[in-house]
C-alpha positions as CSV (number, residue, x, y, z in Angstrom):
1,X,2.2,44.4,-235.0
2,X,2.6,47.0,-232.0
3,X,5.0,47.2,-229.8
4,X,3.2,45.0,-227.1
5,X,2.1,42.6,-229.6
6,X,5.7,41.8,-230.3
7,X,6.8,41.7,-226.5
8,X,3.8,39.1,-225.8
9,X,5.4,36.9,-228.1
10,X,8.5,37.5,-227.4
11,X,8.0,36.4,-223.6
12,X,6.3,33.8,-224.4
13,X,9.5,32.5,-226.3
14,X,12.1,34.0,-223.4
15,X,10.2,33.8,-220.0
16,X,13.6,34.7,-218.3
17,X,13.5,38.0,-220.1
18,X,13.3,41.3,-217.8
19,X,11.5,44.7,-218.6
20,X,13.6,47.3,-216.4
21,X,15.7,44.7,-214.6
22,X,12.4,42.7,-213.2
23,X,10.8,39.6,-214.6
24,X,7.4,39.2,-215.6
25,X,6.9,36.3,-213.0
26,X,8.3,39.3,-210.5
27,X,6.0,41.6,-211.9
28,X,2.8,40.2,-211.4
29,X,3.9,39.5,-207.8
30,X,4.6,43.0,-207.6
31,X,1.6,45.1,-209.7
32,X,-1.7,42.6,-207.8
33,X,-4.2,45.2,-208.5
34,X,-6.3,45.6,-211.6
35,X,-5.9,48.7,-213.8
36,X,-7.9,50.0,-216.8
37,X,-6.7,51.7,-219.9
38,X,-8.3,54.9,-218.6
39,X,-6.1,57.0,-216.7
40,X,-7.8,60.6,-217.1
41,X,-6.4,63.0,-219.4
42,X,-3.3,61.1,-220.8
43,X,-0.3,63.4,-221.6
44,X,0.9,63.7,-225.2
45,X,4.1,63.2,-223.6
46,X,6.1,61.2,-222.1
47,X,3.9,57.9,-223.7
48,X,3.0,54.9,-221.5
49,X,1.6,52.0,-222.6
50,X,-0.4,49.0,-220.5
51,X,1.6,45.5,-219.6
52,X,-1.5,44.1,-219.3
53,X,-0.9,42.4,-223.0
54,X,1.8,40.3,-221.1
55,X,-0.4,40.0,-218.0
56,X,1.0,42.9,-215.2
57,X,-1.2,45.0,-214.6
58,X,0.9,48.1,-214.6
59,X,2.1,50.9,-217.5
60,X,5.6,51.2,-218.7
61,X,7.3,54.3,-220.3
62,X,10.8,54.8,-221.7
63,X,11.4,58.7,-222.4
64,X,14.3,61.2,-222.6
65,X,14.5,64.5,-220.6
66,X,16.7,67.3,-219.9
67,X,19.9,66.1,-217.8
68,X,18.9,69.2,-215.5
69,X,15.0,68.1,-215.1
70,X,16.1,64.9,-213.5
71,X,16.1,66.9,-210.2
72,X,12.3,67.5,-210.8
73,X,11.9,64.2,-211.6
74,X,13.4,62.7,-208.5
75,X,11.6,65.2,-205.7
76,X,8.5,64.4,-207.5
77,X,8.7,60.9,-207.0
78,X,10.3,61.6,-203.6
79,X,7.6,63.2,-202.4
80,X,5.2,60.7,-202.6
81,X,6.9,56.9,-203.2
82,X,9.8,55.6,-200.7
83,X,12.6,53.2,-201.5
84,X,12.0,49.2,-200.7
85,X,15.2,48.1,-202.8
86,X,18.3,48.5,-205.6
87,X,19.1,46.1,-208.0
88,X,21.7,46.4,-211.0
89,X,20.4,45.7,-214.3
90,X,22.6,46.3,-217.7
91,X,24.8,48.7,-215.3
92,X,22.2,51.4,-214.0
93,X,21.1,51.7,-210.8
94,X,17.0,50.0,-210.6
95,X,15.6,51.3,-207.5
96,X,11.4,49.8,-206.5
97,X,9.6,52.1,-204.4
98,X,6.1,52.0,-202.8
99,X,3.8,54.8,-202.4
100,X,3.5,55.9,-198.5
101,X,-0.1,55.7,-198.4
102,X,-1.4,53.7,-201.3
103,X,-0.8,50.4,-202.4
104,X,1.3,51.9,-205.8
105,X,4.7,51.1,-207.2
106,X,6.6,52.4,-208.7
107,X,10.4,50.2,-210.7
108,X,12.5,53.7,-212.1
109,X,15.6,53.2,-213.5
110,X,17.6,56.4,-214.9
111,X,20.3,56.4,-217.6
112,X,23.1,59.4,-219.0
113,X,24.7,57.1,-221.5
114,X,22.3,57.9,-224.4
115,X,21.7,60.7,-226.7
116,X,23.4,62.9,-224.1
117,X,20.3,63.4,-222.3
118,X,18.8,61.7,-219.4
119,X,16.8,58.5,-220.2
120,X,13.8,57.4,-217.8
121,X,12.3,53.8,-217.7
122,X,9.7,53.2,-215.4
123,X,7.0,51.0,-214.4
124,X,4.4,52.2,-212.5
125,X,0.3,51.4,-211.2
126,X,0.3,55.3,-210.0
127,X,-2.4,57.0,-212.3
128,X,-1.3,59.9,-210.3
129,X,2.0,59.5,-211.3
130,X,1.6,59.7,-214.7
131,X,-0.9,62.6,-214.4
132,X,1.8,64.3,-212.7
133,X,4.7,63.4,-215.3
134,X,2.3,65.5,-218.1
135,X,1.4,68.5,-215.7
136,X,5.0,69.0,-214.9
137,X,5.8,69.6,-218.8
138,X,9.7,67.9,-218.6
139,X,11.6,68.9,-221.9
140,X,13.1,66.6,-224.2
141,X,16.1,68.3,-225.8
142,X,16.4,69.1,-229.4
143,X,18.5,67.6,-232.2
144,X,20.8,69.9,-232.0
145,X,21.9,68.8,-228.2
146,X,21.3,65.5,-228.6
147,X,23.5,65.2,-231.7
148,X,26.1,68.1,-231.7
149,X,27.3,69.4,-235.4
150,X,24.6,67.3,-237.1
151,X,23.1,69.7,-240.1
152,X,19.4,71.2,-239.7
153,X,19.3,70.7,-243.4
154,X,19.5,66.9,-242.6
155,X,17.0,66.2,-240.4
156,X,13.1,64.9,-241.5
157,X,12.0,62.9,-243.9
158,X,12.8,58.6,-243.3
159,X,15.3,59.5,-241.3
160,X,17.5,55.9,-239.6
161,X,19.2,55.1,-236.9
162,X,20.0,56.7,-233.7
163,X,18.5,60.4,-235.5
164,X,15.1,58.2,-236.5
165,X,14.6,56.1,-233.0
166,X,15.7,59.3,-231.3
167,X,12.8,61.6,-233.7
168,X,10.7,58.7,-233.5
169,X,10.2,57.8,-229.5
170,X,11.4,61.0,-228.0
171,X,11.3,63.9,-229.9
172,X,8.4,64.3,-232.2
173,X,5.7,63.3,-229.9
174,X,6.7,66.0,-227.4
175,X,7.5,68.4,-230.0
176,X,4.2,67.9,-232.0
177,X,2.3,68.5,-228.7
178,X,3.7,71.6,-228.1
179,X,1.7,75.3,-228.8
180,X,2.7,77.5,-231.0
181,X,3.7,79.6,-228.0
182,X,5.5,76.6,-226.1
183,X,7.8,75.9,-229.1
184,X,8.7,79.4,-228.9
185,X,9.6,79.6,-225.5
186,X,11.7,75.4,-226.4
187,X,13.3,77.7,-229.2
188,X,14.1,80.6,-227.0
189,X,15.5,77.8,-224.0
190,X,17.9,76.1,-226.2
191,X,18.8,79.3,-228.3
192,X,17.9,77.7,-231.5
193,X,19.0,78.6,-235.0
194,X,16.9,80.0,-237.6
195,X,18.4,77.1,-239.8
196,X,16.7,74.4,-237.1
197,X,13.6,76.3,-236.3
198,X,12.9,76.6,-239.9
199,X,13.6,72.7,-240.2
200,X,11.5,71.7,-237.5
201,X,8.5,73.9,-238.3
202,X,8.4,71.9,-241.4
203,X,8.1,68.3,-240.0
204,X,5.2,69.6,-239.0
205,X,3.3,69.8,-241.8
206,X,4.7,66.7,-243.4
């Protein structure tokens, strides 16, 4: 069943639940105007997925990125969207912001308590927004950041828990997008060793 499958039921079993600190109830009051599926030329990475399964008509997207790219992240949201209101939500900071000129929203929350990145959740109606998030090519950082002193040796295959959610979600579909020539330069940034750039290069032709 995909992901949205199960979070249909799910609500449909927990109305009270949230989805980055808002209800669904709150959600449709929020996200009034009807999306499609088609939002251009979708990035490879970070993944969004429609709410419309659970009746919002809105995308949602949880994806790591550099601690240091959150900067970016922030001035490019800042540019366009201004704040309406904060709410706490599993202790982070959930801020809702409305675009200046259009009616777009845009619910971001930001988290540095996993995998020693940064971790973004967002809902958004912005098709801009998430044209934007592609073009500006934010990183995910490698195995060997994320999980200091764990062996190149070890990682592929079925990997489990945190190392498989983390490879899973994050990591391989931003890494499996990249050129020949970007994972180069993703090699060069994080001054990777021959021991994980030999490893990696194999998941890809697993």
């Amino acid at each position: 069943m995909s992901f949205f499958g199960r979070m249909k039921g799910f609500f449909k079993t927990a109305p009270e639940e949230q989805i980055v600190g808002y209800s669904i109830l709150e959600l449709k009051s929020i996200f009034l105007d009807a999306i499609t599926d088609a939002v251009g030329q979708r990035p490879s990475y970070p993944i969004f997925s429609v709410l419309t399964p659970v009746g919002v008509q809105a995308y949602y997207s949880s994806f790591l990125i550099d601690k240091a790219e959150t900067v970016v992240l922030e001035k490019l949201i800042g540019e366009r969207f201004s704040p309406v209101n904060e709410k706490a939500f599993n202790g982070l900071t959930v801020t809702r912001f409305q675009h200046r000129s259009r009616s777009e929203y845009l619910i971001f929350s930001i988290s540095y308590k996993e995998f020693n990145s940064a971790t973004i959740r967002l809902i958004t109606n912005s098709s801009e927004l998430l044209s934007l998030l592609g073009d500006t090519k934010i990183t995910v950082p490698p195995p060997w950041v994320v999980f200091e002193g764990f062996e190149a040796s070890w990682w592929g295959g079925d990997m489990q828990g945190a190392q498989g959610f983390y490879n899973d979600h994050y990591f391989f579909p931003f890494f499996s997008a990249l050129s020949p020539a970007e994972r180069s330069d993703y090699y060069a940034k994080y001054s990777a060793s021959e021991d994980w750039i030999r490893s990696l290069e194999l998941t890809l032709d697993l």
